[in-house]
N, C-alpha and C positions, 0 to 999 in steps of 0.2 A: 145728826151728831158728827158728821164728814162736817161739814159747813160751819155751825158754831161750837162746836167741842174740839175739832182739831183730828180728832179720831183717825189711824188708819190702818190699826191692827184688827181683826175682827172674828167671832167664831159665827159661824152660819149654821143653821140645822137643813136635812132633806127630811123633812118632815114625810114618811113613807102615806103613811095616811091621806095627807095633800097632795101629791105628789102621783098616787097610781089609787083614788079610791075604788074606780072600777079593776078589774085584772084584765092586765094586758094595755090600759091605758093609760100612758103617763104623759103629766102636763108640768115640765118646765118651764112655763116661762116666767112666771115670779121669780124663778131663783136666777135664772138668766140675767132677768133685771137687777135683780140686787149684786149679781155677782162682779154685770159688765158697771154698775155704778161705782164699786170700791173701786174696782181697774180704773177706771177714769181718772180716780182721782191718786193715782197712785199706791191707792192700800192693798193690803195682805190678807186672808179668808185663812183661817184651820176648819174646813168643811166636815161637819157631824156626820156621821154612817153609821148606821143600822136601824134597828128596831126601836129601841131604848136612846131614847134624847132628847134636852133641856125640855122645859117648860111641862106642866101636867096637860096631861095622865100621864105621864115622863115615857112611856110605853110607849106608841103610834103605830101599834097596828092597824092596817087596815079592817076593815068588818070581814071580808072576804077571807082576809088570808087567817084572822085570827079563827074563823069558826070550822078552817081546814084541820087534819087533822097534821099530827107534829113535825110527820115526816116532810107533808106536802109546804107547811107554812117553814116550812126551814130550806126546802129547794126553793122557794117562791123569795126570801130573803136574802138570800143571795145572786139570786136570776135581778132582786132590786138594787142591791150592792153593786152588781155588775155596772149595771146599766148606769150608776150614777156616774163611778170612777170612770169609766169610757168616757164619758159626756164631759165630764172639766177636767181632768187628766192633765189637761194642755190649757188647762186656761190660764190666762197671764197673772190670777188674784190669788190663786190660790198654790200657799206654800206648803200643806199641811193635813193630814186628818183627825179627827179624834174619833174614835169605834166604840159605839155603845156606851153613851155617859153612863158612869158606876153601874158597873155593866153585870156586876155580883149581887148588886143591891136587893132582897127579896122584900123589902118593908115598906117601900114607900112606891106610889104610884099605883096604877090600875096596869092588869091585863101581864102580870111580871111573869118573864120566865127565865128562869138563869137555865144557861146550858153552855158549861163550859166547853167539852167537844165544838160543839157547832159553834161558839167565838173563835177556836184554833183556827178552822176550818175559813172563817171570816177574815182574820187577820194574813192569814196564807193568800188568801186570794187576792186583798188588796195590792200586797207585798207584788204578787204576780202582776199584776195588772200597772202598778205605780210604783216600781219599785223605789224611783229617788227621792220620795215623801217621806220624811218621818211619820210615825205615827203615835198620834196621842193616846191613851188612856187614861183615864181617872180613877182614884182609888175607892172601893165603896163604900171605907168607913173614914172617919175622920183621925184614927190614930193609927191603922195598920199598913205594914208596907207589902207590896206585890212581890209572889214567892217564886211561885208558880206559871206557868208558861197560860197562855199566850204573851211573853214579857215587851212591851211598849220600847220602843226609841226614847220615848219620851212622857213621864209621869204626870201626874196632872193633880194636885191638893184642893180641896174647897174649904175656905174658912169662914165660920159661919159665927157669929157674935151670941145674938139677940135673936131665942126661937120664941115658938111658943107651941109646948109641950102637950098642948090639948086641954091644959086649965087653968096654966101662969105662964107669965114670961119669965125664962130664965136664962142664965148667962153658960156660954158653952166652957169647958174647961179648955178647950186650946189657948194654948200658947204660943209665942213665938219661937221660943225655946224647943216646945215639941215636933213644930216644926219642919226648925234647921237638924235636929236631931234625924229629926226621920229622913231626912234630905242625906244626911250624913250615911245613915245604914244604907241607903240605896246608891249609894255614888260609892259605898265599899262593897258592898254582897254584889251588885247587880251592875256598877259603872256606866248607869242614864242619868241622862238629866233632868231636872224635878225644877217644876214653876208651880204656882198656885191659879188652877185654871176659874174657880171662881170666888171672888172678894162678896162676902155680901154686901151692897150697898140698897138692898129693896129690903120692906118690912117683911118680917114673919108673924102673921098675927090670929086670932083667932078665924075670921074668914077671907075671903078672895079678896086682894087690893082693894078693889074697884067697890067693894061692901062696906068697907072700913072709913068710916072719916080721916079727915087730914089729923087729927088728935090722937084714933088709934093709931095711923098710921105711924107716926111718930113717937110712939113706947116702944117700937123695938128702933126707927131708922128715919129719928130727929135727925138736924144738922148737927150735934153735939157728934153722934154716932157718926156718923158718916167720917167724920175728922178721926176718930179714934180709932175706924175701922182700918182706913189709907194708910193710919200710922203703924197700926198694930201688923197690915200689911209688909210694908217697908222695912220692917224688923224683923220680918224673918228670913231676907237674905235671897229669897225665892224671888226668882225675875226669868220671863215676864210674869207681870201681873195683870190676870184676865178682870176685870170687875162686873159685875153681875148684879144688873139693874136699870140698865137704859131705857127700856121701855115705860120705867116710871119714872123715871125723870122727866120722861119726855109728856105720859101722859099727865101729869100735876102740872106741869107747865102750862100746857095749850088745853087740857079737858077743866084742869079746875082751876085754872088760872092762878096760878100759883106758882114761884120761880124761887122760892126758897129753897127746895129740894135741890134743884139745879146750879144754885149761888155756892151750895154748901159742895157738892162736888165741885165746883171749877174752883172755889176759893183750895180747897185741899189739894186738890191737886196740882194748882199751881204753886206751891209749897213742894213741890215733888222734887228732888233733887236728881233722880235717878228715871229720866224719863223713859219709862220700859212700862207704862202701861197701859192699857188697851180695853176696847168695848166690846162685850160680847153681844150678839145680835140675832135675836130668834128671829128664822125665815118664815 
């Protein structure tokens, strides 16, 4: 996506799970790879931290630390928090963090624990440790604004089209208007700034991608959609804009040979008038 998409904005996960499966042993160098590769090419990382980040079980606990008891897997998650920010702190890619994607979220995902205290606890530390990083959060419903402390430098919206609810497809009520709207009450109550950290541009459909033919795959995230999604984007005024899908793109391309998916993003996006937006990148 650096090479023929142009790409050079990026969010990265520390996958905790990959990362330290055993306790006490951690194996960066995947992420090392991928980090020193943006750098190369002159791109920018907002690097994911904590427990809870993209991709399912949305959760990555370790086996170890989840079957600890709450006290112990909450010193253990931050002894891993430690350990990452020390490690790229100074790396040259990375401008940014984001803490626990929808980090309240209790409904979606395996193995979920909300515990506000020990987020404070999380965001203090980073602070400590990186202070001159902004820090992202994400919000963990799709119409509500952040009230309540740990409050982010920086907000984070995902806008979501075309789901599927567990027995139809259907269409999400956001708008663009809702939005800028919510954009609005947070740049008055709270005065951060708000981007939409993910566009959907991958299916939502009844099972895993990779189960789905290219037919399902395209009742929620045809090329029609994809166009409508970048626009519906773009209207709401919220820059940057993260989009949230590359890895299907990339796999329809090369696994089922098919470049449709990938023709319909670069044709929309090069319609872009406002070049502010970027590929998120599971590690």
């Amino acid at each position: 996506m650096i090479g023929t998409g142009g790409f050079r904005r990026f969010r990265m996960m520390s996958y905790w799970d990959d990362l330290e499966p055993i306790q006490g042993t951690l194996d960066f160098s995947d992420l090392d790879w991928q980090l020193d590769h943006v750098a190369a090419a002159g791109g920018k990382v907002t690097l994911c931290l904590g427990a809870r980040q993209p991709r399912w079980p949305e959760n990555h606990w370790p086996d170890w630390a989840w079957q600890s008891p709450h006290a112990i897997r909450s010193l253990a998650l931050l002894a891993f928090i430690r350990s990452v920010v020390e490690r790229y702190r100074n790396h040259p890619a990375i401008v940014s963090y984001q803490l626990e994607n929808e980090a309240l979220l209790k409904t979606f995902g395996e193995r979920a624990e909300v515990d506000r205290p020990r987020l404070r606890v999380e965001y203090e530390l980073i602070k400590e440790l990186d202070p001159h990083k902004p820090i992202l959060m994400s919000t963990s419903t799709s119409w509500g604004i952040p009230l309540r402390k740990p409050m982010p430098d920086i907000v984070g919206f995902s806008y979501y089209q075309i789901i599927f609810n567990g027995q139809k497809y259907t269409t999400a009520f956001h708008t663009p208007l809702l939005h800028r709207t919510r954009k609005r009450l947070i740049k008055l109550l709270k005065n951060r700034q708000v981007h939409i950290h993910e566009l959907q541009l991958e299916p939502w459909g009844p099972k895993a991608i990779w189960e789905m033919s290219p037919e399902e795959q395209d009742k929620s995230m045809g090329p029609a959609q994809i166009a409508r999604n970048i626009s519906l984007g773009r209207q709401t005024g919220l820059y940057p804009i993260d989009l949230w899908g590359g890895e299907w793109w990339y796999w329809r391309t090369h696994v089922l040979q098919d470049n449709s998916t990938w023709h319909a993003v670069h044709k929309a996006l090069s319609a872009e008038t406002v070049p502010q937006v970027s590929l998120l990148a599971a590690a």
